[in-house]
Structure formats: structure tokens, C-alpha cells
BAVEX-272259 format. One line per 5 residues: number of its first residue (from 1); their letters; for each residue x, y, z of C-alpha. Coordinates in steps of 0.5 Angstrom, whole numbers. Example, Ala and Ser with C-alpha at 12.3 -4.5 7.8 and 13.67 -1.06 7.14 Angstrom:
1> as> 25 -9 16 | 27 -2 14
//
This chain:
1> xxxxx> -136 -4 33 | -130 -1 35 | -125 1 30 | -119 -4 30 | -114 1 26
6> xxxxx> -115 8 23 | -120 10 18 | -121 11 11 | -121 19 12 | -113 18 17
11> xxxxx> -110 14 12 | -111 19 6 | -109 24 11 | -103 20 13 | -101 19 5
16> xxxxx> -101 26 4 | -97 27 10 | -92 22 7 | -92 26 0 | -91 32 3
21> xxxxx> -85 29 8 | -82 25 0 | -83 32 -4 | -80 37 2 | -73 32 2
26> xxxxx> -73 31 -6 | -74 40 -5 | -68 38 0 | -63 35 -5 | -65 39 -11
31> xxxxx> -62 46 -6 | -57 43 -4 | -54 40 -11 | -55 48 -13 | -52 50 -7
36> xxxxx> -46 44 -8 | -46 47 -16 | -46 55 -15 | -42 55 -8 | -37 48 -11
41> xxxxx> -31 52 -11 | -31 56 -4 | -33 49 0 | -27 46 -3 | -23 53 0
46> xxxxx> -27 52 6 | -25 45 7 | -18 45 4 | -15 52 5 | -10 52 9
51> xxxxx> -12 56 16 | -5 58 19 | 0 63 16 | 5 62 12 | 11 60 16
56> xxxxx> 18 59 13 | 21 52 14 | 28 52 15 | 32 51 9 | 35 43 8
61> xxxxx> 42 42 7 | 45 42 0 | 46 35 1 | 41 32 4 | 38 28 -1
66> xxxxx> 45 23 0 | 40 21 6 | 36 15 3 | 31 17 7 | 29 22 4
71> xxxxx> 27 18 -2 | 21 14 -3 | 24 10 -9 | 32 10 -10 | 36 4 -12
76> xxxxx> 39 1 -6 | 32 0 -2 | 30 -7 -5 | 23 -10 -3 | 22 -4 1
81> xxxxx> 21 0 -5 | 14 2 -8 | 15 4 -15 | 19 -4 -16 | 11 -6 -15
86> xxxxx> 7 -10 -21 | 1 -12 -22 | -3 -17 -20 | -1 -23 -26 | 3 -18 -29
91> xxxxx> 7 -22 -35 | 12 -18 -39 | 14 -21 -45 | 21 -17 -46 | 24 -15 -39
96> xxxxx> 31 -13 -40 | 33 -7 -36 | 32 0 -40 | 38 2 -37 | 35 10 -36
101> xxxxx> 34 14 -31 | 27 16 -27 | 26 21 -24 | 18 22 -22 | 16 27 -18
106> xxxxx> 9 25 -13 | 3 29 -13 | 0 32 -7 | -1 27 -1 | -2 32 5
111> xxxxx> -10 35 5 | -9 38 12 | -10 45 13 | -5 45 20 | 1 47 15
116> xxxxx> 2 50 8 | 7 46 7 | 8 38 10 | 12 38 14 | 17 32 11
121> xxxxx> 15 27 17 | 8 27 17 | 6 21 17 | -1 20 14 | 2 25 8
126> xxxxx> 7 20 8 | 4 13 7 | -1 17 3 | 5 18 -2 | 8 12 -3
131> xxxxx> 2 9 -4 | 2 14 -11 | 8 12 -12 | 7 6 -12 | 1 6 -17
136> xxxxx> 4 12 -22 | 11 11 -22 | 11 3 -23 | 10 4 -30 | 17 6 -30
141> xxxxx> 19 -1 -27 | 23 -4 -33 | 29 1 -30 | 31 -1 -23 | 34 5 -23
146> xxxxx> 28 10 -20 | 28 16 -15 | 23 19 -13 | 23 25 -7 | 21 26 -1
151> xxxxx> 19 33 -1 | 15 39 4 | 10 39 -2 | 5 45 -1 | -2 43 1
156> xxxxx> -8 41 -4 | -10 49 -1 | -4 52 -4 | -8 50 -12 | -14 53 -9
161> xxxxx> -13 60 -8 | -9 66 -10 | -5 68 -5 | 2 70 -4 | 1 64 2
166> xxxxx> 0 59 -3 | 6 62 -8 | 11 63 -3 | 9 54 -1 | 10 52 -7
171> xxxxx> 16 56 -9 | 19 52 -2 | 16 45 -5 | 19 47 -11 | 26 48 -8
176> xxxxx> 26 42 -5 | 25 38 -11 | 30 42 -14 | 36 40 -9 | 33 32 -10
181> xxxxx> 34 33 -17 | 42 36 -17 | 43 30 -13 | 40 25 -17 | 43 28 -24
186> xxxxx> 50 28 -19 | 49 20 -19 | 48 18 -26 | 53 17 -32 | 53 22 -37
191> xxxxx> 52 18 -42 | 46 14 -40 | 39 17 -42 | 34 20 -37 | 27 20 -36
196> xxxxx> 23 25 -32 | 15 24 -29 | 11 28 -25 | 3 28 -24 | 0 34 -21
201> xxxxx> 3 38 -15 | 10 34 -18 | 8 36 -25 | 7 43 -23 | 14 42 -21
206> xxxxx> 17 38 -26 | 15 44 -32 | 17 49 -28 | 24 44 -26 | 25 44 -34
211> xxxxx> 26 49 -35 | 30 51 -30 | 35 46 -30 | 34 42 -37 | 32 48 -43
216> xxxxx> 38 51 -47 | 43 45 -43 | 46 39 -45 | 41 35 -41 | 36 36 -46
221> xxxxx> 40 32 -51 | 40 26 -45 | 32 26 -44 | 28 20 -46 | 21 22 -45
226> xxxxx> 18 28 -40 | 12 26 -37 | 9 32 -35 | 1 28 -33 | -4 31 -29
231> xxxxx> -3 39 -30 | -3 44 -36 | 3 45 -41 | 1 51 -44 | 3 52 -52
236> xxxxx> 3 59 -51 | 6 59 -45 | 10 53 -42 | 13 50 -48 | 17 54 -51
241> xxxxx> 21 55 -45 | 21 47 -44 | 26 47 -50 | 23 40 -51 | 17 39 -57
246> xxxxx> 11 35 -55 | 11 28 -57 | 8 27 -65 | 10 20 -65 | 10 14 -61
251> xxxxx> 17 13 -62 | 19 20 -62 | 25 21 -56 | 26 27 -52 | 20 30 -52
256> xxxxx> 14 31 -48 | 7 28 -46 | 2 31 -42 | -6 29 -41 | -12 31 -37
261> xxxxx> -18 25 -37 | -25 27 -36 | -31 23 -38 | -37 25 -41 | -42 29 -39
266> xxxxx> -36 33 -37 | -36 40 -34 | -28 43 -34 | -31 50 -33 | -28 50 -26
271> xxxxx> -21 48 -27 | -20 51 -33 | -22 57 -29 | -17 55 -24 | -11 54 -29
276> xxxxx> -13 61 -33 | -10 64 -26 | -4 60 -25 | 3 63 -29 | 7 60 -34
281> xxxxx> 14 59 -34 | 14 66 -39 | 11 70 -32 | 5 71 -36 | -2 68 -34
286> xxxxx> -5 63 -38 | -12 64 -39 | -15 62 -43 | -10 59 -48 | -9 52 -52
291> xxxxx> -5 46 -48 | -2 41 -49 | -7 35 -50 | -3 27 -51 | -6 21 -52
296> xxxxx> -3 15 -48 | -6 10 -52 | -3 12 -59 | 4 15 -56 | 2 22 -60
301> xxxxx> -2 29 -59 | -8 30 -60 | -13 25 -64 | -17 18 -61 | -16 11 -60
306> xxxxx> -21 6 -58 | -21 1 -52 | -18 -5 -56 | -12 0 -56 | -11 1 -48
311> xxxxx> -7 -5 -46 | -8 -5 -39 | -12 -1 -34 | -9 -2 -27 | -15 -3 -23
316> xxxxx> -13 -1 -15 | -16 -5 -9 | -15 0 -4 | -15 -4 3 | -10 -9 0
321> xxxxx> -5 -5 -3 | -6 -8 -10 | -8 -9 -16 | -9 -11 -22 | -9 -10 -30
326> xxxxx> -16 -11 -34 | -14 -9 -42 | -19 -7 -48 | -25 -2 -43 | -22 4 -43
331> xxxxx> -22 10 -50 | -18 16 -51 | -18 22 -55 | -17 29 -53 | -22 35 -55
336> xxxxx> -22 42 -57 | -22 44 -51 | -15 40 -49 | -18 35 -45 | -18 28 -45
341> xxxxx> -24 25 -45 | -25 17 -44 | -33 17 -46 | -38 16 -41 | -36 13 -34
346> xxxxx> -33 6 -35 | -36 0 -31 | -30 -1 -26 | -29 -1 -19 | -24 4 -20
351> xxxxx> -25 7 -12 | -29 12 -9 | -24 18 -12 | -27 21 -19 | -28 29 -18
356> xxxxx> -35 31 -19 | -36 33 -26 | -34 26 -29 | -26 28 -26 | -21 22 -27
361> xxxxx> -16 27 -25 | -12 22 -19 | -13 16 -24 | -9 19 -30 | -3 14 -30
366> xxxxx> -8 9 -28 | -13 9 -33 | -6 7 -39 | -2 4 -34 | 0 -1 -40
371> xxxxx> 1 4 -45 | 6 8 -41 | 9 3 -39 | 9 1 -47 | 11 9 -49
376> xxxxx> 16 10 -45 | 20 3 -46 | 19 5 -54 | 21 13 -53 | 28 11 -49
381> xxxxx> 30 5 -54 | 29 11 -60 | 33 15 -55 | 39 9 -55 | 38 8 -63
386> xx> 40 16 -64 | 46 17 -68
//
């Protein structure tokens, strides 16, 4: 009789075939992870680094910054202003004015590689950046009162390499931000206390900006709060040109918070080797040197606190624009290794940006966005109560 399917001998040949077709791509995957683990750093290069050369932008006129459109947040700009946003169900039980003023530097925004620095209309950086303001800076909201620049920011390729390229755009960022922040201090009554926030690429900036325009000048005695959030402050390096101590109290005004989050298992090898490159504000590379590490949740340096503390986590919803808080998921504490880490990766649907590694770097404000709100309310009524 004539055989209607294959026989014993071709099913086991099939099986071992099939086999061999799951071992080779289970052979495949493991390669390519190893390639991704070892050759990480110069794919990212590859695919972020800038590819033309550095061409100066024209400098922008002294008082460019009088335009309101060369802010993403300032007063005046009414519904259209992104940091004005709140929460889905968001209630607050005491929501008189704070009477500061903000002053938040954006992170970067622009991942093309056309430019070292974006050029101010390019739109996809653009909405990119309002988007981040309105997630990062909203913690900030009991003030009305917040500005928050457009600036030609250097692209994410300028943090990736060690070129004169990538010191010569952000320089050029840095002077735009410096020009809006003259601007800024020029509108605020000398008597009222001033809040500075930055995260990244803005906090690069902003430490570099404290110690330029605030250390050693009355200015530092009108500082509520600095929020230097998702970049290195060196101890050894930074601070002692910043003229403002790290906070060690929650209630502790002029004074400095600063986080990088991670989640366990984590690896910080690479950024730490990134950051061992970069320069502090005395010139000299960082290395290998402590920095400071904050905890949002306790308001203080160093030390730990457990989910129940975490007031609200602001979990975005990307295609709408939204989001929403959900309290008590999230714990804090700073490692050794200056680190914050949130234990092992929360069950949240926070979005598709974790960093390899366990790296919560874009969700640095998020992740306590209650408790920043919390701190800084706190920081800046300590300020007013100062003899």
C-alpha cells in the first residue's frame, strides 16, 4: 500500500532538522547578545554620534529670550503651557501658590545626527521637549511662575564621545541657556525665592550655570532648592564650586538634590565609565570619585525608604499625552556606588524607554513625582520662614 504521509525514518530526520533550525537561532541570540554586551558602547556611537562637522550657529541676540516663543513654559502662555499639567485625578490638598520661581532646564530632546547642535526649529525635538516638560517640570506646578527655555541643545552624540565636536555643542547649549537665565532673573522681584531644575543634558548645564551665575553672589542666598536630577554631581569635583550643600534634611532650604535610578540587577560599569571622562566644574576629570546621591522619597542624602513612602508615581500613557499617579509601588535607596536603586523592575507599564541594564535614566522625575512635588513645596516654605 502506498504511504499517505512520511515515514518513521523522515519524521526523525525532520525532528533532528528542526532541532538543529532552534539550537542555531538559540546559538544566534546568545551571539548577538554578546556582540550587543561587548561592542554596546560603539553601536550607540554608531547610531547617535553626529556625522557632520561642527558647524558654529550664529550667536542669538542678547535679548532674544523677551520673545515668548523662545519658551516652552513661562508665565503668560496660559492653557498652551506644558508644565501647568496635572495628572489624571490629581488632588492636592493644600494648593496655594508657592510664590517662587522655577527655572527648569530640559533634557535632550534631539537624537538626530544631521546636527551637533538642533537647531531651535526643528520640530520633532520640539514636541519632543514640551513633552518632557510637561511630565519633568510639572512637579513644579504650585508656582505658576515657571520658565523653561528653548535652547539649540547639543545632540545625545555630544555625551557619547570625546571630541572637541562634542565640547564645542554643548558649550553652545550652554550659552543659550545662560542668555535665557539672565533673562529670567531680570523679570523676577529681588525679594522672592528662586527654584532651579534641570534633568540630564539640562542638569549638565544647570551645574555648570551655578556655578557661573549663583556661587559666591547674592543669588545663592535666594535659592530654594536646586534640582540637579539625572547627571552626576561630584563631591570632589562640582560641589565645592556650587556654593550650595547637598540637602540632608527634608526641610532644609538652599540646598541641592541630585539621583541617578537604577533597578536591580544592574550594571552602571558604562555610565560610570562615560562620567569618569566627563570634567567638573574645577576643570579636572571625574574619575572615579564619589557623587552626590539624594533620595526623593526622604528628602535627604543617602539612606533608603520603602514603597509606602513614594507618594505617587506618574505613569505616562504616551499616545495620549497623559498620565496618571499610582502611590506606594516604588522604593528608594542610594548604593555605594552612588546609585539610586528601585529594587527589581516595577510591574508598571511605564513605557518602552528603560535603558539596557535596568536603567530608569528618562524616568528620574517620574518614578517620585508626588514627593518632588512634596520636597520642593516643603524646601521653598523653609526658605520663606528664614530669618
Amino acid at each position: 500500500m502506498m504511504s499517505l504521509g512520511p515515514n518513521r525514518k523522515q519524521i526523525e530526520a525532520m525532528a533532528r532538522k528542526f532541532l538543529y533550525l532552534i539550537a542555531g537561532a538559540i546559538v544566534l541570540v546568545i551571539v548577538v547578545l554578546v556582540l550587543l554586551r561587548i561592542y554596546a558602547e560603539e553601536l550607540t556611537d554608531m547610531a547617535y554620534v553626529p556625522t557632520t562637522e561642527f558647524k558654529a550657529q550664529p550667536e542669538l541676540p542678547q535679548n532674544v529670550y523677551a520673545d515668548p516663543a523662545m519658551w516652552i513654559s513661562r508665565p503668560g502662555l496660559g492653557v498652551k503651557d506644558p508644565a501647568l499639567w496635572h495628572p489624571q485625578g490629581f488632588t492636592e490638598e493644600n494648593d496655594k501658590a508657592l510664590g517662587a520661581a522655577v527655572f527648569f532646564v530640559h533634557p535632550t530632546s534631539y537624537m538626530g545626527q544631521e546636527h551637533w547642535n538642533a537647531p531651535i526649529d526643528e520640530q520633532v525635538s520640539r514636541a519632543r521637549a514640551e513633552l518632557f516638560v510637561k511630565g519633568m517640570a510639572s512637579p513644579f506646578n504650585r508656582s505658576a511662575d515657571i520658565w523653561a527655555p528653548r535652547y539649540r541643545q547639543a545632540a545625545l552624540g555630544a555625551f557619547l564621545v570625546d571630541r572637541p565636536e562634542a565640547v564645542k555643542a554643548l558649550d553652545a547649549a550652554y550659552g543659550d541657556v545662560l542668555k535665557s537665565f539672565d533673562f529670567f532673573i531680570s523679570t523676577v522681584a529681588k525679594d522672592r525665592p528662586i527654584v532651579l531644575a534641570g534633568h540630564s543634558q539640562g542638569s549638565f548645564h544647570l551645574r555648570r550655570l551655578i556655578g557661573d551665575r549663583i556661587a559666591g553672589t547674592p543669588l545663592a542666598n535666594r535659592i530654594a532648592a536646586a534640582y540637579v536630577v539625572g547627571w552626576p554631581v561630584s563631591l570632589v569635583h562640582d560641589l565645592p564650586s556650587m556654593d550650595l550643600p547637598p540637602c540632608t534634611a527634608s526641610d532644609q532650604p538652599g540646598c541641592i538634590m541630585s539621583w541617578l535610578t537604577v533597578a536591580e540587577p544592574a550594571d552602571n560599569n558604562l555610565m560610570l565609565q562615560k562620567f569618569a571622562h566627563q570634567k567638573g566644574l574645577d576643570g579636572q576629570e571625574l574619575q572615579d570619585g564619589p557623587f552626590l546621591c539624594s533620595n526623593p522619597l526622604t528628602g535627604t542624602a543617602d539612606g533608603g525608604a520603602e514603597a509606602s513612602a513614594n507618594l505617587g508615581t506618574l505613569i505616562p500613557d504616551l499616545e495620549k499625552g497623559d498620565g496618571r499617579l499610582v502611590a506606594g509601588t516604588i522604593p528608594a535607596r542610594c548604593g555605594e556606588d552612588g546609585f539610586l536603586s528601585i529594587g527589581t523592575a516595577p510591574k508598571l507599564d511605564l513605557g518602552p524607554y528603560v535603558i539596557p541594564v535596568n536603567n530608569y535614566h528618562i524616568y528620574d522625575i517620574v518614578l517620585f513625582w508626588a514627593n518632588l512635588r512634596a520636597d520642593v513645596s516643603r524646601r521653598v516654605e523653609a526658605w520663606k520662614a528664614k530669618p
